[in-house]
MARSETI-968357 format. One line per field, with one value per residue (C-alpha): residue number from 1; residue in three letters; z, x, y. Coordinates in Angstrom, 1 decimal, decimal comma. Layout:
% MARSETI-968357
resi: NUM/... .
resn: ALA/... .
zz: Z/... .
xx: X/... .
yy: Y/... .
***
This chain:
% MARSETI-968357
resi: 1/2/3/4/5/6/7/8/9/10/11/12/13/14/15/16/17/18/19/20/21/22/23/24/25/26/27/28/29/30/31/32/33/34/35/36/37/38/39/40/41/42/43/44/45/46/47/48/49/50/51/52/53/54/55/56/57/58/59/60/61/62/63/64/65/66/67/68/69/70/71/72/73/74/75/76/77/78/79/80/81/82/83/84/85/86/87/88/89/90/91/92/93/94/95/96/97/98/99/100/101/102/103/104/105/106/107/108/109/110/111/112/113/114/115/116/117/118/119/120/121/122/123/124/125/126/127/128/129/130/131/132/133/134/135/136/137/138/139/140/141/142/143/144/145/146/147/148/149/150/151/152/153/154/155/156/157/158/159/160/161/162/163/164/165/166/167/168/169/170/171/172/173/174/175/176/177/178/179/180/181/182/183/184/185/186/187/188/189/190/191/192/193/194/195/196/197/198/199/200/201/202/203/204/205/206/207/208/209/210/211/212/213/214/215/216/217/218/219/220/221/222/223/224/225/226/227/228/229/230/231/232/233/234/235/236/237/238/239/240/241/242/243/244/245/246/247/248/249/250/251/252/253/254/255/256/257/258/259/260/261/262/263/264/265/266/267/268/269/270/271/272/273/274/275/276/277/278/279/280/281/282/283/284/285/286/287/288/289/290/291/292/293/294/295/296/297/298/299/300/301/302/303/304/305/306/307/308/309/310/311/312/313/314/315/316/317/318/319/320/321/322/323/324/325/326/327/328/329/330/331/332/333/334/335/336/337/338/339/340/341/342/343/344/345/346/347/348/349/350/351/352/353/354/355/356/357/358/359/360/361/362/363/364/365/366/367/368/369/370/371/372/373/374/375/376/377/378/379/380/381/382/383/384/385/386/387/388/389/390/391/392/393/394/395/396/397/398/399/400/401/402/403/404/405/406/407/408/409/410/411/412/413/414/415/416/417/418/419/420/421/422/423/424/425/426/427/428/429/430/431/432/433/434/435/436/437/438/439/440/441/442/443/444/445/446/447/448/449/450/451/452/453/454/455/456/457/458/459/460/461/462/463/464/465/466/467/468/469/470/471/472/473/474/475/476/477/478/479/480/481/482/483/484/485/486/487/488/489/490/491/492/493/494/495/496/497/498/499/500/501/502/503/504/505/506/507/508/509/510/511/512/513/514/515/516/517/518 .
resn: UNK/UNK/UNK/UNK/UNK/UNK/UNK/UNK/UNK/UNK/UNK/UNK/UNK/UNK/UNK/UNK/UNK/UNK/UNK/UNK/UNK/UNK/UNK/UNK/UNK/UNK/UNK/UNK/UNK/UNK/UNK/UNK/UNK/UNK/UNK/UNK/UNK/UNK/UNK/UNK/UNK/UNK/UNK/UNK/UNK/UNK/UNK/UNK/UNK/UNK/UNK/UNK/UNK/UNK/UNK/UNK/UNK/UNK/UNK/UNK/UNK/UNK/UNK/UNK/UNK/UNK/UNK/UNK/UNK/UNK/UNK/UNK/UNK/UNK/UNK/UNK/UNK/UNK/UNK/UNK/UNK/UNK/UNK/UNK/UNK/UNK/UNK/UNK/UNK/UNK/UNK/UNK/UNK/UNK/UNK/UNK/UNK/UNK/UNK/UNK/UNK/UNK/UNK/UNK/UNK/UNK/UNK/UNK/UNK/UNK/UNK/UNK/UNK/UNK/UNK/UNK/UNK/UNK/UNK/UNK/UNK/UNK/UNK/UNK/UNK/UNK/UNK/UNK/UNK/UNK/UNK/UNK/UNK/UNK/UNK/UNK/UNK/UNK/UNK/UNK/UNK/UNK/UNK/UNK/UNK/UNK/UNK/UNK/UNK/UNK/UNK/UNK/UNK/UNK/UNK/UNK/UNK/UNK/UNK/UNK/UNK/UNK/UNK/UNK/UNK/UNK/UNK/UNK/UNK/UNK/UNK/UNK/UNK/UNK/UNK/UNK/UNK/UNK/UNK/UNK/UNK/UNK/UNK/UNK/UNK/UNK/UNK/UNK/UNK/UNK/UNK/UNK/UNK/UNK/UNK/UNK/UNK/UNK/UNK/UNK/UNK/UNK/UNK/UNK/UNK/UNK/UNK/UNK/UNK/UNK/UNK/UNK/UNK/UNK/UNK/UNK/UNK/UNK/UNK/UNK/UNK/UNK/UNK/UNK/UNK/UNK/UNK/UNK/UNK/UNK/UNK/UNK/UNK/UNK/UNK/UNK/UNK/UNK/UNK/UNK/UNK/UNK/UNK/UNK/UNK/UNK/UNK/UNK/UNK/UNK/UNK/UNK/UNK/UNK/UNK/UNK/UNK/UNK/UNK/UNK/UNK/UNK/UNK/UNK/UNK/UNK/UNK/UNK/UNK/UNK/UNK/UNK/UNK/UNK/UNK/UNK/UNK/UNK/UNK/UNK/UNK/UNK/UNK/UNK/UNK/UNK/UNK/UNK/UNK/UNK/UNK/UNK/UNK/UNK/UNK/UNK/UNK/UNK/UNK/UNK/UNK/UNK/UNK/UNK/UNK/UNK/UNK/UNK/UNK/UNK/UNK/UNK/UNK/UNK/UNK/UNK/UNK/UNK/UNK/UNK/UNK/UNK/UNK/UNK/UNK/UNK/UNK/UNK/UNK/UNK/UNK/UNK/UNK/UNK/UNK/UNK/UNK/UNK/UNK/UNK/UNK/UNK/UNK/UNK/UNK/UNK/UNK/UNK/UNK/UNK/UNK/UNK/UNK/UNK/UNK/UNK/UNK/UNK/UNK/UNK/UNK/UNK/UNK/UNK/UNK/UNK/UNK/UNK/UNK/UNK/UNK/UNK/UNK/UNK/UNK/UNK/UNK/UNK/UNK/UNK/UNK/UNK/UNK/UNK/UNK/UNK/UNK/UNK/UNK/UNK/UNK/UNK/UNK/UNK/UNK/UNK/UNK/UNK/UNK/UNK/UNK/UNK/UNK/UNK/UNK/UNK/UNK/UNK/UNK/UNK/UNK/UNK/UNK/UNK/UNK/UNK/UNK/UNK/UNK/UNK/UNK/UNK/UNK/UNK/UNK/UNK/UNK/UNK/UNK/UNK/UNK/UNK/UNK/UNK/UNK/UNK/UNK/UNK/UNK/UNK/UNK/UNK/UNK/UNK/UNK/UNK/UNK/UNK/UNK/UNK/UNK/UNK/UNK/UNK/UNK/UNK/UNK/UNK/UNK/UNK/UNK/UNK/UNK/UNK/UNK/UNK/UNK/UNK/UNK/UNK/UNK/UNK/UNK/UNK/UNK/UNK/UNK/UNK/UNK/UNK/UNK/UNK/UNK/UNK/UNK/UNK/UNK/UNK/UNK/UNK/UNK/UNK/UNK/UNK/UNK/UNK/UNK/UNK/UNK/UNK/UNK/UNK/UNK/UNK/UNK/UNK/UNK/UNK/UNK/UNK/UNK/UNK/UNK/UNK/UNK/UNK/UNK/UNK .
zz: 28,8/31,0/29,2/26,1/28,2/29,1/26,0/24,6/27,5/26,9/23,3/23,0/21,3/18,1/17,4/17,6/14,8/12,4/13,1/12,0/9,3/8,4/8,6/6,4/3,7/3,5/3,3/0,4/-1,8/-1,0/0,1/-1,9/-5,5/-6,0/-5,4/-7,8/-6,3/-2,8/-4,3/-5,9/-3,3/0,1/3,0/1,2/-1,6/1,3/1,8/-2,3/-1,1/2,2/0,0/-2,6/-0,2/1,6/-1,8/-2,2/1,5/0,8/-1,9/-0,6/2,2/1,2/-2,6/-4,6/-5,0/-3,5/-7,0/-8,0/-7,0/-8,3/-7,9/-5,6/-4,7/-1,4/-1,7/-2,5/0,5/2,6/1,5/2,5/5,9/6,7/6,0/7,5/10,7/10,0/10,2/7,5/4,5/2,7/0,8/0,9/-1,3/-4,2/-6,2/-6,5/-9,3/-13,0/-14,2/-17,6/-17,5/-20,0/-18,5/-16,0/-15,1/-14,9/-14,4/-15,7/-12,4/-13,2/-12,5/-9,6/-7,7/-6,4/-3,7/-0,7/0,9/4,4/5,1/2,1/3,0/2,6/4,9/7,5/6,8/4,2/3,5/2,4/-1,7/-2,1/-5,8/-8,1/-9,6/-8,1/-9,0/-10,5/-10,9/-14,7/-14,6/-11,9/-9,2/-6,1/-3,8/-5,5/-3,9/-3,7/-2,6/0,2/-0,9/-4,3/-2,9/-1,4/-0,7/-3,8/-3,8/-1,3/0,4/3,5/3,2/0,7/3,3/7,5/9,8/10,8/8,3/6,8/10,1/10,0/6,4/7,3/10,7/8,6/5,5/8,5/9,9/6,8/4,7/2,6/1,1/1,1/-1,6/-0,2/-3,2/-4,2/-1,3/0,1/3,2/6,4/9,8/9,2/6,5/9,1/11,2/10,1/6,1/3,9/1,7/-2,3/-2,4/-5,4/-6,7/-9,5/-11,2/-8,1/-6,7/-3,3/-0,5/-3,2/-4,4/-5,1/-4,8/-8,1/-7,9/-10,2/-8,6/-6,3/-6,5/-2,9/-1,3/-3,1/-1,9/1,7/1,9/1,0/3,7/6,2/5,4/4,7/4,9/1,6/-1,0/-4,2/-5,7/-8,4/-10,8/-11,8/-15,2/-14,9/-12,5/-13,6/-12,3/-14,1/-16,5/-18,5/-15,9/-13,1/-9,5/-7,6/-3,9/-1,9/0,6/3,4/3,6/3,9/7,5/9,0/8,8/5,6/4,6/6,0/4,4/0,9/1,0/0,1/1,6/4,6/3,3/0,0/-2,9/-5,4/-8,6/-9,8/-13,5/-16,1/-17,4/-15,6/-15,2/-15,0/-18,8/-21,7/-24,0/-23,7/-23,7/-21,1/-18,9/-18,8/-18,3/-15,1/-14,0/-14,4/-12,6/-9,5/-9,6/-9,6/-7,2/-4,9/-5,8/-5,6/-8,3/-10,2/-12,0/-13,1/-12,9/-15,7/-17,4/-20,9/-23,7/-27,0/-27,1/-29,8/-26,7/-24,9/-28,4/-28,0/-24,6/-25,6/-28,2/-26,5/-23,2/-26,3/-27,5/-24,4/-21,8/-19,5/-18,6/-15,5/-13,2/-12,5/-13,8/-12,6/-14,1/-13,5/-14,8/-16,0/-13,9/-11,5/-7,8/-4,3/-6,6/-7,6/-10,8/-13,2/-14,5/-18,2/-16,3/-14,2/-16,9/-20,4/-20,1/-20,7/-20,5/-17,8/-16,4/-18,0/-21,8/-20,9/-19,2/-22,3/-24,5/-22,7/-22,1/-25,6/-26,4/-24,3/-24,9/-28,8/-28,1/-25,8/-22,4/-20,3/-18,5/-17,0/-16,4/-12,9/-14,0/-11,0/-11,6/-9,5/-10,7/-8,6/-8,4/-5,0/-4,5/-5,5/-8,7/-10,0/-8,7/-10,8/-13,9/-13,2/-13,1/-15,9/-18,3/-17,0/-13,7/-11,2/-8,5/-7,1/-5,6/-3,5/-3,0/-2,2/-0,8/1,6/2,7/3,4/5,0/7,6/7,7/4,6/3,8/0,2/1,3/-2,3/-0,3/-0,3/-1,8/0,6/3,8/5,5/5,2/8,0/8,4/9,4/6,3/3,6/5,7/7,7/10,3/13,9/15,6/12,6/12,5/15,9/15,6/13,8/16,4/15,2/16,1/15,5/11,8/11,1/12,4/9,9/6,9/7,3/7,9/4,6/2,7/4,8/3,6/-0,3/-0,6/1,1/-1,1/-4,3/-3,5/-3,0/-6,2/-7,9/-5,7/-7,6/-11,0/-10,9/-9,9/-6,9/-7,5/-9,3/-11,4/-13,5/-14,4/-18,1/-20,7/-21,1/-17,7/-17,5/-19,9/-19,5/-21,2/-24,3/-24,6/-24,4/-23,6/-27,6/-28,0/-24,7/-25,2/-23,3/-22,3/-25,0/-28,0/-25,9/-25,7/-28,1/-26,6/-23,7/-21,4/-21,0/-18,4/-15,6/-14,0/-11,4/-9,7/-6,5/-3,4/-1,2/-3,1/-2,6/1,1/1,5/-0,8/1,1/4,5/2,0/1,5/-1,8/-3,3/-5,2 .
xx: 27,1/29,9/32,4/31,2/31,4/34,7/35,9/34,4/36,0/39,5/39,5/42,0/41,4/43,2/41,0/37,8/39,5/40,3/36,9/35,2/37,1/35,9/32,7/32,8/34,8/31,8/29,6/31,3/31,7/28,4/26,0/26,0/26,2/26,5/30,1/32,4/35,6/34,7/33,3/36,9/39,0/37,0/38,2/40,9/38,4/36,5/39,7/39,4/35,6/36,8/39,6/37,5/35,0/37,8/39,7/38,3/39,3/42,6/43,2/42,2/44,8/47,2/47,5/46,1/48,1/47,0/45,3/44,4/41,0/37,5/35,3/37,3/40,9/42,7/43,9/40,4/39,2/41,3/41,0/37,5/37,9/40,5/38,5/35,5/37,4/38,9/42,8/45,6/44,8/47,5/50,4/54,3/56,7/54,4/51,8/52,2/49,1/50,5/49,8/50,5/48,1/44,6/41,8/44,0/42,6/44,8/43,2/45,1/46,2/46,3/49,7/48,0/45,1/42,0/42,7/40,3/40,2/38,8/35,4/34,9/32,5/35,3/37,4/34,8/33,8/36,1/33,5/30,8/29,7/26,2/24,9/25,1/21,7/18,3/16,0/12,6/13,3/13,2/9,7/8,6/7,9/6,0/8,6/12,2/15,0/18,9/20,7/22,9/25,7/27,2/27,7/24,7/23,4/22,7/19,1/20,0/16,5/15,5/14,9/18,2/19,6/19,5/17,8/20,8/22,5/19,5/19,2/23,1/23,1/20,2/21,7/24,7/23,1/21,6/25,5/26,8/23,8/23,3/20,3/19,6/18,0/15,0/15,6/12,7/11,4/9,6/10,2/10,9/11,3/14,9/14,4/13,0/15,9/16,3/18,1/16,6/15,2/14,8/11,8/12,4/10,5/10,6/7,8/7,1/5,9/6,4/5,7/2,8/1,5/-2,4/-4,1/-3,9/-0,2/0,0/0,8/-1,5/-1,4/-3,5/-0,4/2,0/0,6/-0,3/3,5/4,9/2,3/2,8/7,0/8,3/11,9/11,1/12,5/12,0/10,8/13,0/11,2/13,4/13,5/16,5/19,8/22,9/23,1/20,7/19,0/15,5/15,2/12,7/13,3/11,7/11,7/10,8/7,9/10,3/11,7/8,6/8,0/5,2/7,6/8,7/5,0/3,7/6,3/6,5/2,6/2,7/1,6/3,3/4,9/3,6/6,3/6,4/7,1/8,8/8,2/10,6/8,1/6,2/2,1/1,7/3,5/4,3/5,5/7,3/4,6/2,6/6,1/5,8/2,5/3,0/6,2/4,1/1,2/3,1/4,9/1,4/0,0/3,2/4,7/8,0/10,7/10,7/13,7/14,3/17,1/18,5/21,3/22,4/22,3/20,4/19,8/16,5/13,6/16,0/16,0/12,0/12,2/14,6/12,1/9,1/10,5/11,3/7,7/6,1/8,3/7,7/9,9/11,9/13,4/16,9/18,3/20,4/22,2/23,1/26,8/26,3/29,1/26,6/26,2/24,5/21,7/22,3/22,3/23,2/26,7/25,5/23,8/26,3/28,8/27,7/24,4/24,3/27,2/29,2/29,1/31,4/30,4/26,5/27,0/28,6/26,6/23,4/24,7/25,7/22,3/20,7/22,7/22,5/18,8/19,6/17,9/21,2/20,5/17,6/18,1/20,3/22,5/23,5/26,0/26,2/28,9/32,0/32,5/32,9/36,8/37,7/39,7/36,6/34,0/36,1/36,0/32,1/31,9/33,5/31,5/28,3/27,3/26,0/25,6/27,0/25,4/27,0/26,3/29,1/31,3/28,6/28,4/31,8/32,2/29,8/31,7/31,3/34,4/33,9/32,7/30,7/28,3/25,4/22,6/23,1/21,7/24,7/26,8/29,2/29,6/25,5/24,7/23,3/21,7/18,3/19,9/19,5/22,5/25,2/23,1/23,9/27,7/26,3/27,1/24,6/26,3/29,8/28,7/26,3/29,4/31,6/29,7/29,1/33,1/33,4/31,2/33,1/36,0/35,1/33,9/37,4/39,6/37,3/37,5/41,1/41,2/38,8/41,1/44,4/42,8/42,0/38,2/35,8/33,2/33,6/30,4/33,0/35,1/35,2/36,2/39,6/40,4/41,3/42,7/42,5/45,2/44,4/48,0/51,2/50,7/50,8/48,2/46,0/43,1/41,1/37,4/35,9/38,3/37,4/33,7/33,1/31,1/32,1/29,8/27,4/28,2/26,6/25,1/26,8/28,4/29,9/30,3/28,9/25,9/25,4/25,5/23,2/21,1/20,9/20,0/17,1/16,5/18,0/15,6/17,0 .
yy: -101,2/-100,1/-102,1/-99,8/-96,5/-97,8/-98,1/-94,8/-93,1/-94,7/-93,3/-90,3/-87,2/-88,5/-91,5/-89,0/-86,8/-90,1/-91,5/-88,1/-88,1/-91,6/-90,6/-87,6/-89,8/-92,3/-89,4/-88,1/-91,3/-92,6/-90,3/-86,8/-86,3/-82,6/-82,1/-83,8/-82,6/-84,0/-87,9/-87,9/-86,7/-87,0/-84,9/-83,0/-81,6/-79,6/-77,7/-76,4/-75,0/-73,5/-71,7/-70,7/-69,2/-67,1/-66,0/-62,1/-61,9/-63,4/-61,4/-58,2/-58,0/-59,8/-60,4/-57,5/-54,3/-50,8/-49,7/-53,1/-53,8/-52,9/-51,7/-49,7/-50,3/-49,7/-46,7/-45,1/-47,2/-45,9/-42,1/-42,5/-44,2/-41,7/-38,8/-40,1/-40,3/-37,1/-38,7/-38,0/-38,7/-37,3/-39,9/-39,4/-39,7/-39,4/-40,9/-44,8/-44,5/-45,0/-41,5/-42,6/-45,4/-45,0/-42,5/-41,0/-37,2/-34,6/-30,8/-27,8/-25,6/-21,8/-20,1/-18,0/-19,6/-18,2/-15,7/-16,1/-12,8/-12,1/-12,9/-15,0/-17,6/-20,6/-18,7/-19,1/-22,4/-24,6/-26,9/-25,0/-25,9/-25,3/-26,5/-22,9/-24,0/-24,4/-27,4/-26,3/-22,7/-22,9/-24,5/-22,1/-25,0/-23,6/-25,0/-24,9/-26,0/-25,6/-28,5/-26,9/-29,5/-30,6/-34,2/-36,1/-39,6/-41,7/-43,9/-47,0/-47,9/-49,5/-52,9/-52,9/-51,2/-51,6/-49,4/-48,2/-47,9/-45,4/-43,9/-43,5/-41,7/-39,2/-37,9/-37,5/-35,7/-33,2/-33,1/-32,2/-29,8/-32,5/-34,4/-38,1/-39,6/-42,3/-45,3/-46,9/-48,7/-45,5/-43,0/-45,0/-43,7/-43,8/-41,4/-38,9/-37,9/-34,1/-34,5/-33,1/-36,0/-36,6/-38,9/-41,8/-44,2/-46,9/-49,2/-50,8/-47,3/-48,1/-45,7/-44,3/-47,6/-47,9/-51,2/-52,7/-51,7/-48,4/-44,5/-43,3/-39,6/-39,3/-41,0/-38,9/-35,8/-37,1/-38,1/-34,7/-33,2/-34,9/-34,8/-31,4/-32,5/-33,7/-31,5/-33,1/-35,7/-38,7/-40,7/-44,0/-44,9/-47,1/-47,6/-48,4/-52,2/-53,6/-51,2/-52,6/-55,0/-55,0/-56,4/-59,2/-58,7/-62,3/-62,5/-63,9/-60,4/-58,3/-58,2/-56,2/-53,1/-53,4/-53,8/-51,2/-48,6/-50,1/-50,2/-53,9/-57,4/-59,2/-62,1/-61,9/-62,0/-58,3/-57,8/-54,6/-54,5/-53,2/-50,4/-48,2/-48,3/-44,7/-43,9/-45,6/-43,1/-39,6/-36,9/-39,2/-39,0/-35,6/-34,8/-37,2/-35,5/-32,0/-33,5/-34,5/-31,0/-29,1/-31,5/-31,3/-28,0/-29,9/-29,9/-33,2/-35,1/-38,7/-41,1/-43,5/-45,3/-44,5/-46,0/-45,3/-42,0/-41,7/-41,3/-38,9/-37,2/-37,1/-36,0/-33,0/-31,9/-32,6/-30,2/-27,4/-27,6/-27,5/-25,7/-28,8/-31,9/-32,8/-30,3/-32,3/-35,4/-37,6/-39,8/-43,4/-45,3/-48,5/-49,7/-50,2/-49,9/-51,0/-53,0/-56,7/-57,8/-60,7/-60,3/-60,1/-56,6/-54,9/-55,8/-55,4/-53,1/-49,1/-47,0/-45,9/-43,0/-41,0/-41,9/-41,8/-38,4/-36,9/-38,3/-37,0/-33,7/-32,9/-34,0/-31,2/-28,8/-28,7/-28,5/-25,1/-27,2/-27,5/-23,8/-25,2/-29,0/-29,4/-32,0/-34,9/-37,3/-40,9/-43,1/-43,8/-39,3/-39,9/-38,4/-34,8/-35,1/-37,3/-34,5/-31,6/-33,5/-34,6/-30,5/-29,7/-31,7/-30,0/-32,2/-29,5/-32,3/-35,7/-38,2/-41,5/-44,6/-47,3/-44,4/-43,2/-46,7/-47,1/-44,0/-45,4/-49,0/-51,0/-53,1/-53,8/-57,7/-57,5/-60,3/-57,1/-59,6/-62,5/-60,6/-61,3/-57,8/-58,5/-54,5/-54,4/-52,2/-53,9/-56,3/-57,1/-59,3/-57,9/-59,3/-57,7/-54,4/-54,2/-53,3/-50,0/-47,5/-44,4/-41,6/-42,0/-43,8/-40,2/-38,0/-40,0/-39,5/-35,8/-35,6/-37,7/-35,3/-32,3/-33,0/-33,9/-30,6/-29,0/-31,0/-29,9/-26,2/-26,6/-27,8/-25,7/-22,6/-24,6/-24,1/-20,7/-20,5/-20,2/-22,7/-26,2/-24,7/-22,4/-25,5/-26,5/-28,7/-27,5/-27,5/-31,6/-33,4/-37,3/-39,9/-41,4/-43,1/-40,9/-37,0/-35,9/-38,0/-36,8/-35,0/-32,1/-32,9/-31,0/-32,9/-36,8/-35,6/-33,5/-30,6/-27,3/-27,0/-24,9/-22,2/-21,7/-18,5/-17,9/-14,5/-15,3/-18,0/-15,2/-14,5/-18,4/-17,8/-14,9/-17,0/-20,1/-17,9/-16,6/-20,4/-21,2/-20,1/-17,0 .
***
């Protein structure tokens, strides 16, 4: 025995390496099958894996180009990390974008801009950009509301989402004036931090989920009792990742927390259906959407994806026969967003944003309905220049997603279904939430949203106008190929915009005192 200790201890560091090494070559010829790479070329083919694993972070900072990536390159990053943190964001020595390259956006500047004279309400405070049309005034809603901000959280819920990363986005919402919209997997305590909230839901109806797993109606109007902060209310139809299809969320992440706020077993694996229990056809969508609205006396909108447009047809003529139909909505690029999804989803199903948008805009407005729909758009309209031509085709609001995220720390890791979001945000693990430091990361996103809505009224200011609302299809023209071939909105799209009532930035602001309800 101590002749063996002796020897083991007389072994330098070397020999431990090469019999390690040994070891894992045996184990690679003779003891796994799955990996044909490392049977044929043991040792060295675990070097391909451990490449292959760090590639997207190999490429990110030190391969790709600053407007090379998607879904959002580094230059878009860093706009949004820099005006989180309120640093220069500006660029020198001009653009290094191709503005010659297919869909760029260019927006007409007026020869004189809009003069802000003394105790305008932008001369006060440059950020201010209230939405210049109120959700369920049209349908006479009890409770109408005026989102105090054009740019607001998207629909990322808890459970998708960390505790404090929600808690994060609602402290900053309150920072800012904004809203934050819940996402389908109900109002959590990190919901309830002083935002003014959008309460969604999908087919899973969770948060407001009966028994046998349809709508409960009791739970809907307990909820918006007992949560005043709750200002409306979004029925999902579809979201851009993975339109038509439902979801399937795995009983080993339903903790007791989890549970309690989604109204759904501990440990018990949910289905999220592709259609929903409560309607199956047009008129009985609309009689549900009126139902919660009487019941709630909130304004009531869905979310969706486009793509064929023959129920939204029916929808248009059904809200012209009846006066009813959805106070606001938003909608959803195919492009996707925070929500997993197959491939064959996020990259081949509905339209993205900019196509859907038009598409369903037109459709409204040749029916006369786009006075008194409020129009949001959620699609990658997170930076200014995007926002302006989101308003000139008729969008009234914006909402965020994956900017909001990375305005509170997200590094673009594109690992957000795996649970293991190295930023804390799109994760449920304790130890990585725990590097969210929740009130710098609330500051940041309300200085995010701050400054979008600056750099937008400078634009808006550049073009001639005082609020994005009065922007049109003429006022940007994108590229089609060479500049006698580019083509305003209205020519690409083939509609204007229907104008919006609007008087003046100051009536806004002795509205919203009043408010927002006039």
């Amino acid at each position: 025995m101590d002749t063996l200790l002796n020897f083991i201890s007389n072994i330098s560091w070397w020999m431990w390496i090469i019999i390690v090494l040994v070891i894992v070559a045996i184990r690679d010829i003779f003891f796994q099958s799955k990996h044909t790479i490392s049977h044929n070329f043991p040792i060295v083919g675990h070097l391909r894996y451990w490449l292959e694993s760090i590639g997207p972070e190999m490429r990110q900072y030190f391969v790709s180009n600053n407007r090379e990536e998607l879904p959002f390159n580094r230059i878009e990053r860093g706009w949004i990390y820099a005006s989180a943190k309120n640093e220069n964001n500006y660029e020198g020595f001009g653009t290094d974008r191709d503005i010659y390259a297919h869909q760029h956006i260019f927006i007409n500047n007026a020869m004189f801009p809009y003069k802000i004279n003394e105790g305008h309400p932008n001369k006060i405070d440059k950020s201010f950009l209230p939405c210049a049309k109120v959700m369920g005034e049209f349908n006479k809603r009890k409770k109408p509301y005026r989102p105090a901000s054009i740019i607001n959280v998207s629909a990322m819920s808890f459970g998708s989402l960390s505790a404090k990363a929600i808690e994060s986005l609602n402290k900053g919402v309150k920072i800012a004036g904004a809203y934050h919209n819940t996402g389908e997997g109900g109002l959590s305590p990190y919901h309830s931090n002083g935002g003014d909230v959008v309460f969604h839901f999908g087919t899973g109806y969770f948060g407001v989920r009966a028994e046998d797993g349809g709508f409960s109606m009791d739970k809907m109007k307990k909820l918006v009792e007992d949560n005043p902060f709750v200002r409306a209310i979004e029925v999902k139809l579809s979201q851009g990742a993975k339109p038509g299809k439902g979801g399937v969320l795995p009983g080993s992440k339903i903790s007791k927390e989890i549970a309690e706020i989604r109204g759904v077993e501990v440990g018990k694996t949910v289905l999220s259906p592709p259609n929903h229990k409560a309607f199956s056809t047009i008129p009985e969508m609309v009689d549900f959407i009126e139902a919660i609205a009487e019941e709630t006396g909130l304004p009531v909108g869905i979310k969706a994806a486009i793509g064929k447009l023959d129920q939204w047809k029916e929808l248009a003529d059904v809200m012209l026969k009846t006066g009813k139909g959805p106070d606001f909505i938003t909608v959803d690029g195919g492009e996707g967003g925070t929500g997993a999804a197959p491939p064959s989803f996020a990259d081949h199903v509905s339209l993205p944003w900019v196509y859907g948008f038009g598409d369903l805009y037109r459709l409204f407005q040749k029916k006369g309905l786009s006075e008194r729909i409020v129009f949001i758009g959620s699609g990658k309209l997170g930076f200014p220049a995007k926002g302006a031509m989101a308003f000139a085709m008729g969008a009234d609001c914006i909402n965020v997603a994956r900017e909001a995220m990375m305005s509170i720390g997200c590094i673009q890791a594109q690992i957000c279904h795996t649970n293991r979001c190295p930023a804390g945000i799109a994760t449920q693990n304790k130890w990585l939430q725990n590097g969210i430091n929740v009130p710098l990361k609330s500051e940041r996103l309300a200085q995010y949203f701050k400054t979008f809505r600056k750099e937008l009224i400078e634009i808006t200011h550049a073009a001639g106008y005082e609020h994005p609302c009065q922007f049109n299809m003429d006022d940007i023209e994108v590229n089609v190929d060479d500049h006698n071939l580019s083509k305003e909105l209205s020519s690409t799209y083939m509609y204007h915009k229907t104008k919006v009532p609007y008087t003046s930035m100051q009536d806004l602001k002795d509205c919203m005192y009043l408010g927002g309800k006039c």
